[in-house]
ROVOSE-690654 format. One record per residue (C-alpha): x, y, z. Coordinates in steps of 0.2 Angstrom, whole numbers, padded with zeros to 4 digits, always signed. Each point is the difference from the previous one (the first is absolute). Layout:
BEGIN
XYZ;...
//
This chain:
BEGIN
-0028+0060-0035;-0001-0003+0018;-0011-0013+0008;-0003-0010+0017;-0001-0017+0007;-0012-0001+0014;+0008-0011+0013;-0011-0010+0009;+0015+0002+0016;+0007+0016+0005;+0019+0000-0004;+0011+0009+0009;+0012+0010-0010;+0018+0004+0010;+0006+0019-0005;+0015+0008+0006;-0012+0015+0008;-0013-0013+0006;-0010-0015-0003;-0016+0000-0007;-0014-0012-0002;-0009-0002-0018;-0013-0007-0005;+0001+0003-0020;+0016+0000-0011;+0002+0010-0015;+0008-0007-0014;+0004+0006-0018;+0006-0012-0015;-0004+0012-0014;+0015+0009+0006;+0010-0011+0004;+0019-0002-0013;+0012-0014-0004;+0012+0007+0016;-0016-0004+0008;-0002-0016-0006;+0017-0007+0001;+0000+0009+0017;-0013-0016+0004;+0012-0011-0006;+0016+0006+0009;-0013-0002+0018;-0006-0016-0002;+0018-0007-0006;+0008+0010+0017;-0016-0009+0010;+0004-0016-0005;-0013-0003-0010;+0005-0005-0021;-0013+0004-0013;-0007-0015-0009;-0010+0005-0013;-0007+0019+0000;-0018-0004-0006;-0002-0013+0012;+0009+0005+0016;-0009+0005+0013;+0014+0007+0010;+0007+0011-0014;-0016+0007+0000;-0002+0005+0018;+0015+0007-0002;-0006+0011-0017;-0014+0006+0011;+0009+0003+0014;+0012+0013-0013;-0014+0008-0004;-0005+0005+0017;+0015+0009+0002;-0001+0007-0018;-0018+0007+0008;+0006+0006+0017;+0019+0000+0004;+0000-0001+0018;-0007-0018-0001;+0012-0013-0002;+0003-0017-0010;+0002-0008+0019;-0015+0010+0005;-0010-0008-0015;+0005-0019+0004;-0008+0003+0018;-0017-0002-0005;-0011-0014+0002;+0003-0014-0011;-0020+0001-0007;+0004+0020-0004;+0016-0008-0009;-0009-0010-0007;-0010+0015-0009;+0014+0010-0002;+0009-0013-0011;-0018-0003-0009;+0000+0020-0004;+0021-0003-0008;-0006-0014-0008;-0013+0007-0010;+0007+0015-0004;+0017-0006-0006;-0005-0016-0008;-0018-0010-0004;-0015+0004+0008;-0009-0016+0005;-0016+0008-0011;+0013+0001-0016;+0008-0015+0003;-0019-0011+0003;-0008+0010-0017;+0019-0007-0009;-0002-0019+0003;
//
């Protein structure tokens, strides 16, 4: 199931026709599959950037969004995703987060 992150900052998205400017990005974790997944993985290692501890990594799930945007709309790119404003990452990771792993509702009602 498709659905969109509002950003609060246009992002331009470089295509190989043209550029576009954005202002929402689509994104889809329901259909996202293990290639996917390990996809994230394979990105963040060839970034530079090692994956501490999955539930708590806020990197790894910037990253998890940013696969599901391109699982939502293909002509968007991990690179493209990692351009938006650090408060729309923030969100981004928020929406991985939560999907993936606990809630911050769950987690409160559990302690």
């Amino acid at each position: 199931m498709t659905e969109t992150l509002k950003l609060t900052k246009p992002l331009k998205v470089i295509g190989a026709k043209e550029d576009r400017e954005i202002t929402e990005l689509p994104y889809d974790f329901e259909n996202m599959t293990a290639r996917d997944k390990l996809n994230v993985g394979k990105k963040m290692k060839s970034d530079g950037y090692p994956i501490v501890m999955e539930e708590l990594d806020m990197d790894y799930h910037l990253y998890l969004f940013a696969e599901a945007v391109c699982v939502a709309d293909r002509t968007i790119d991990t690179a493209d995703v990692l351009r938006i404003s650090a408060k729309d990452a923030q969100k981004a990771a928020q929406l991985a987060r939560n999907f993936f792993f606990f809630n911050l509702e769950e987690l409160s009602q559990m302690i």
